[in-house]
DRENPATOR-679837 format. One line per field, with one value per atom (N, C-alpha, C): residue number from 1; x, y, z. Coordinates in steps of 0.05 Angstrom, whole numbers. Each point is the difference from the previous one (the first is absolute). Example, Ala and Ser with C-alpha at 12.3 -4.5 7.8 and 13.67 -1.06 7.14 Angstrom:
BEGIN
seq <- [1, 1, 1, 2, 2, 2] .
px <- [264, -18, 18, -7, 16, -15] .
py <- [-114, 24, 24, 21, 24, 22] .
pz <- [156, 0, 0, -14, 1, 14] .
# end
This chain:
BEGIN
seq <- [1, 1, 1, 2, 2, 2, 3, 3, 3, 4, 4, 4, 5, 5, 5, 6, 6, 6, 7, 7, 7, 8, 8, 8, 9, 9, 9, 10, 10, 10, 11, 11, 11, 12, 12, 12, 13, 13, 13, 14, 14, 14, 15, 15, 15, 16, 16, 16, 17, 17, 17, 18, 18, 18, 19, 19, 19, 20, 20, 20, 21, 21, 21, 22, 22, 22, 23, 23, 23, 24, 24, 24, 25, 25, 25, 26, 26, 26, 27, 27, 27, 28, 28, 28, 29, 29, 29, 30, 30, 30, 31, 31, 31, 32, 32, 32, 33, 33, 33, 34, 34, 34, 35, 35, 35, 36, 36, 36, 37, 37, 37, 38, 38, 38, 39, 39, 39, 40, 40, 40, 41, 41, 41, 42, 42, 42, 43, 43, 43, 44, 44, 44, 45, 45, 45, 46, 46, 46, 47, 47, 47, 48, 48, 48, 49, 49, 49, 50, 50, 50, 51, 51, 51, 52, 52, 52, 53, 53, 53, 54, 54, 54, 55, 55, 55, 56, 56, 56, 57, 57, 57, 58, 58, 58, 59, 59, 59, 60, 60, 60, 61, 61, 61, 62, 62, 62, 63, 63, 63, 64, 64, 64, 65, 65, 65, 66, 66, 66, 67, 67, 67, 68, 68, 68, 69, 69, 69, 70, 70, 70, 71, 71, 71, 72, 72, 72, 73, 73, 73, 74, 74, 74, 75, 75, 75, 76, 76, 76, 77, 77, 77, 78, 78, 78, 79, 79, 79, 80, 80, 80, 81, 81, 81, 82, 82, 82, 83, 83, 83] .
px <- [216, 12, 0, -14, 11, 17, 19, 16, -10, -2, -2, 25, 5, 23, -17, 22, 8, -16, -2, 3, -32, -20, -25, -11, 25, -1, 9, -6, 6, 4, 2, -4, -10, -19, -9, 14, 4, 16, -6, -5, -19, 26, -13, 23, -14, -14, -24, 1, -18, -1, -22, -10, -10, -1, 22, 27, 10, 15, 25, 31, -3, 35, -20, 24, 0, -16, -17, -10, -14, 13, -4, -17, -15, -19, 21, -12, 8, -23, 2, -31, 9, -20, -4, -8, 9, -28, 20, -17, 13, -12, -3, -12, -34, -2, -26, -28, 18, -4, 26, -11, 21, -20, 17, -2, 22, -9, 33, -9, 31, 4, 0, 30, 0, -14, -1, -24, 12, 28, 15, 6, -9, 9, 25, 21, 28, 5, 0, -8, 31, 10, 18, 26, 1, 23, 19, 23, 20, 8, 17, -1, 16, 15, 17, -17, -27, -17, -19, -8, -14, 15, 17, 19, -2, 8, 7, -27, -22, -34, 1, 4, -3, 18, 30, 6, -5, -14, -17, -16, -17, -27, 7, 16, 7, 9, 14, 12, -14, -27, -11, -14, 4, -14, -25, 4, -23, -18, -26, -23, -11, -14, -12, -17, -29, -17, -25, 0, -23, 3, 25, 3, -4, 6, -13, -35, -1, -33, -7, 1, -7, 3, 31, 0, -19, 3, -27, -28, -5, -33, -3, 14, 14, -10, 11, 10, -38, -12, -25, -20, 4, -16, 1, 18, 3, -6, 2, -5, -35, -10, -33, -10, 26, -11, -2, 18, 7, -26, -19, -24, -15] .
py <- [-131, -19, 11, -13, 7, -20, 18, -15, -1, -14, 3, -13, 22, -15, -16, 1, -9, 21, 30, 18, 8, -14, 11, 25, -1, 23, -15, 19, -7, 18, 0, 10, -16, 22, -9, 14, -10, 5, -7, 21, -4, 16, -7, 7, 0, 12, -8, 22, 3, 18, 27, -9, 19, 8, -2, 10, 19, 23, 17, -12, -10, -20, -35, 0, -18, 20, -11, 12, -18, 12, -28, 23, -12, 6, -26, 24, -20, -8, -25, -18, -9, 0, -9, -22, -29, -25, -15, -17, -31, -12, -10, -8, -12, 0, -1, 24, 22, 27, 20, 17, 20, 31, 17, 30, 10, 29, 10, 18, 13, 12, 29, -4, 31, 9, 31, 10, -5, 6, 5, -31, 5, -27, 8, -12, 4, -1, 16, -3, 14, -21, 13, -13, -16, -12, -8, -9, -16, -24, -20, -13, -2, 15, 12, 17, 15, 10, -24, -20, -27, -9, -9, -13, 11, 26, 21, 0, 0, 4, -23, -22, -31, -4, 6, 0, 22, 23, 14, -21, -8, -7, -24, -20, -30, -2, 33, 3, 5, 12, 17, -22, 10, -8, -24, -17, -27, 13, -1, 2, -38, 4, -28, -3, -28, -1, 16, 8, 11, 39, 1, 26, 11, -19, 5, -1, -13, -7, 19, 17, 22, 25, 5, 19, 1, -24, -3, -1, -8, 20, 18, 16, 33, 11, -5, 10, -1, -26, -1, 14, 7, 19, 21, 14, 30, 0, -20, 1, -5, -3, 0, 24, 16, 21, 23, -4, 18, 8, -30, -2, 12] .
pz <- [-262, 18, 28, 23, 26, 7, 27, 10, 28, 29, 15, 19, 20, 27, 18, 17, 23, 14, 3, 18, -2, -17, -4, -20, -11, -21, -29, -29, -17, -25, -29, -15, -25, -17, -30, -12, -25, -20, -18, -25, -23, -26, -17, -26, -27, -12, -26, -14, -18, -20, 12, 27, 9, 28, -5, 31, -13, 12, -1, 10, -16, -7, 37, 14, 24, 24, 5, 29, 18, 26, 25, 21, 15, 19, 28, 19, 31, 11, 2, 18, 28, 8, 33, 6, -2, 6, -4, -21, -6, -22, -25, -13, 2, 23, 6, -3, 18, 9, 3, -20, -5, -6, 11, -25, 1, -18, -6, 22, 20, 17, 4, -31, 0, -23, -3, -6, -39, -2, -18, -17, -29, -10, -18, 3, -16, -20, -19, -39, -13, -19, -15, 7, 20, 8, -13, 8, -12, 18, -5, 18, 29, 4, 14, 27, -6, 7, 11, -9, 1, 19, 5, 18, 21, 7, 15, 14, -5, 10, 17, -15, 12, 32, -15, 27, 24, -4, 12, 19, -18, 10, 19, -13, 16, 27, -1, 30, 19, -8, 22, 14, 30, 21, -4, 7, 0, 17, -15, 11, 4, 15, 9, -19, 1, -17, 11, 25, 19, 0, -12, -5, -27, -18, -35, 2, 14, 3, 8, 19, 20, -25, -4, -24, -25, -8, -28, 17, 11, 12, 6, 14, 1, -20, -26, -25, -10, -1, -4, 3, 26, 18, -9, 2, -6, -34, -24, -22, 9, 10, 2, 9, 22, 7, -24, -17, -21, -17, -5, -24, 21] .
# end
């Protein structure tokens, strides 16, 4: 499941038989265009921990749509420089 804000950020959240219990990743975009941000995906959670991430994430700072855009080609780039 992703969720996406208001602020240009979001989280996935996955729960299966091949997960380590609940683990959420933080995204950058919008259902259109997204990646995950931080490097760290969150495994083992409870939901208390789930909540606590979200309202993390929902608060932070609105990025515009011209600044997600800028960041995810950023991100592109340097993943091309890598190969």
């Amino acid at each position: 499941m992703k969720t996406f804000f208001d602020n240009n950020y979001g989280v996935s959240i996955i729960n299966n038989e091949f997960t380590n219990g609940v683990e959420l990743a933080v995204l950058l975009g919008n259902e259109s265009m997204y990646m995950i941000i931080d490097e760290q995906v969150y495994s083992g959670l409870d939901t208390t921990d789930v909540d606590s991430i979200i309202s993390e994430v929902s608060s932070r700072k609105a990025l515009s749509d011209i600044e997600v855009e800028k960041s995810i080609e950023r991100y592109k780039k340097e993943l091309q420089e890598i190969e």
